[in-house]
Each structure stands twice: as C-alpha cells, then as structure tokens.
C-alpha positions in Angstrom: 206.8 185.2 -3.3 204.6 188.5 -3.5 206.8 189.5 -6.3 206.4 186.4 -8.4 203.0 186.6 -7.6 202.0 190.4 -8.6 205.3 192.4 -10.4 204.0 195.5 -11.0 207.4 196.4 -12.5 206.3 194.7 -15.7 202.7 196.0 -15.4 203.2 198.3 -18.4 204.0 195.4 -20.8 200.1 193.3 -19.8 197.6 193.2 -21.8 194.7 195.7 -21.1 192.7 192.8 -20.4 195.4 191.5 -17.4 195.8 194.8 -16.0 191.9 195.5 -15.3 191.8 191.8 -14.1 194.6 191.9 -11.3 193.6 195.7 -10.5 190.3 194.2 -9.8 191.7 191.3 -8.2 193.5 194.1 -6.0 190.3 195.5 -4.7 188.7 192.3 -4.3 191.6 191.3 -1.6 191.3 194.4 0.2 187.7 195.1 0.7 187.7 191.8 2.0 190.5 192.0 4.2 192.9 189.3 2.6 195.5 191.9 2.2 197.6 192.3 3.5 198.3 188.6 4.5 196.9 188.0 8.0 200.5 186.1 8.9 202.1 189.9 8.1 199.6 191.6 10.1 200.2 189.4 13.1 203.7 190.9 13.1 203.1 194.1 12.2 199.7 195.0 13.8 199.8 198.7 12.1 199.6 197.6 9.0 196.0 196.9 8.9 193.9 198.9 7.0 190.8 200.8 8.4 187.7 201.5 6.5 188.5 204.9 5.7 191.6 203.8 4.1 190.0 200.9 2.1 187.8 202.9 0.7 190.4 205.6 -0.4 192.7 202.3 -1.8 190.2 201.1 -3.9 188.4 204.4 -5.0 192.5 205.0 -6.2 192.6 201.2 -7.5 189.1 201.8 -9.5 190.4 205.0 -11.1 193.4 203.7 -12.0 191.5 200.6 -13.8 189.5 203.2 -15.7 192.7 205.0 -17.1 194.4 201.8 -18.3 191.8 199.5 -19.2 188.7 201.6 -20.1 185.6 199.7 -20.9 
C-alpha cells in the first residue's frame, strides 16, 4: 500500500508542482508524528523518531524541495 501511495521511483517524471507538494506533504506527517504509521511503530518500537532526528529529516526534506521545485 505505501508504494501505491508515495513511489518515489517515479518521482523524477512529477511535475515540479507534485514534487514540492508530497515533499511538503512528507514533512507535514513527520513533524506531526503520523509517520511512520503508529500500527508499524507498535511492532517495531525503534522506529520512532526523536526530535533531534525530525528535525534533521525535514531540514533534509526542505532542502531537497528547494533543489527540485524552487520557488
């Protein structure tokens, strides 16, 4: 399902408008701890993220937004 849902294997062939939307929708689900899915989590208890590392995930997510879709 996560595939379906964001296939970053075909990320090279969206529009710069679609990239800079999912790379924001990206940041939006981490900084408010959506992602990764609680159900996963559960399982796999490491997998959360701690501040520190949201921070450094989205500072990444934001640069990377700039490069492909300036403004």
């Amino acid at each position: 399902d996560g595939k379906r849902e964001l296939n970053l294997s075909s990320f090279g062939d969206w529009s710069t408008k679609r990239k800079a939307d999912r790379i924001d929708e990206m940041i939006d689900r981490i900084a408010n701890r959506s992602m990764p899915l609680p159900s996963y989590t559960l399982v796999h208890r490491d997998a959360k993220f701690t501040d520190a590392q949201i921070k450094q995930l989205n500072d990444w997510l934001e640069a990377l937004r700039d490069k492909v879709a300036p403004e």
